[in-house]
C-alpha positions in Angstrom: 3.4 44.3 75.0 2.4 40.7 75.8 5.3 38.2 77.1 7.3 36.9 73.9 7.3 33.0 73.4 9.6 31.2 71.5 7.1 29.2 70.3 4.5 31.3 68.9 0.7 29.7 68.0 -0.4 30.4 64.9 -2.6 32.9 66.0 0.2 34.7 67.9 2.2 34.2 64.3 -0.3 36.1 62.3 -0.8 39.5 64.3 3.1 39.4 64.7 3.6 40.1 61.0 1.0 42.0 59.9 0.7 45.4 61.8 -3.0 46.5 60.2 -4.3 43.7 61.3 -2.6 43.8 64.9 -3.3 47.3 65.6 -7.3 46.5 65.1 -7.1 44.0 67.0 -6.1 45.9 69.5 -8.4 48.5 69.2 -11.4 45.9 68.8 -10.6 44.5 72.1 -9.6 47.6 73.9 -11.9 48.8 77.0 -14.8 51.5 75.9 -17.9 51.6 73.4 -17.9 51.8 70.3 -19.4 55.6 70.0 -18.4 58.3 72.0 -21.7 60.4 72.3 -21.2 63.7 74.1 -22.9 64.9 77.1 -25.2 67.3 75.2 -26.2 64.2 72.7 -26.8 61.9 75.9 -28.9 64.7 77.7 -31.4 65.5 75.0 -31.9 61.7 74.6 -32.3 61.1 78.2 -34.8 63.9 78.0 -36.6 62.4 74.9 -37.0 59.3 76.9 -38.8 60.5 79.8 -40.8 63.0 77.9 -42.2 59.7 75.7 -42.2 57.9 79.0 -39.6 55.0 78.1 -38.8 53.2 80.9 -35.1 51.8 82.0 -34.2 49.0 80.5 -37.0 48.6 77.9 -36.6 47.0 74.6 -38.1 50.9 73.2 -36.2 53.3 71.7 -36.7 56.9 71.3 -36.1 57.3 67.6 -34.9 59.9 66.2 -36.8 61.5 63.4 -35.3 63.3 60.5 -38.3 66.5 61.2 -35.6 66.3 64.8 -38.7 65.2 66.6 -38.5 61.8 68.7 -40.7 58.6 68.9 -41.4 55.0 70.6 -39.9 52.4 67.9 -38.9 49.1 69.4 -35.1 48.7 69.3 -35.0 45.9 66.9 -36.7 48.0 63.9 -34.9 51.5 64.7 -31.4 49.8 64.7 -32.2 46.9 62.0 -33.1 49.9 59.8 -29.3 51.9 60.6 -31.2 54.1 62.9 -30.5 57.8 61.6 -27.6 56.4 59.6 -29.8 55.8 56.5 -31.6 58.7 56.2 
């Protein structure tokens, strides 16, 4: 825990009484990302990628379809749209 001031900020004053609200804060501002894909997942994307030819770094995904298929869609579409999420 943080050094205690006697003198709190208001700030300070606010995730001091309410718990909830401190423990996401926390967790919002922890270290890590925010999905934890396992290596299987990661592999078969990697592998989509350089089967469609996707480059590192480019602004393309490779989009999961819902046939399980893969295809170019630029990032801003795919993950405007929720991605798989919506399907």
């Amino acid at each position: 825990m943080p050094r205690t001031t006697s003198n709190p900020g208001p700030t300070a004053r606010h995730y001091r009484k309410n718990a909830a609200s401190r423990k996401k804060h926390v967790a919002d501002n922890s270290p890590g990302g925010k999905y934890a894909h396992s290596k299987e997942y990661k592999r078969k994307h990697a592998e989509a990628r350089a089967s469609l030819k996707i480059p590192k770094g480019s602004k393309i995904d490779a989009s999961k379809q819902s046939d399980g298929s893969y295809k170019k869609e630029h990032q801003k579409s795919n993950r405007g749209r929720g991605g798989a999420k919506k399907r």
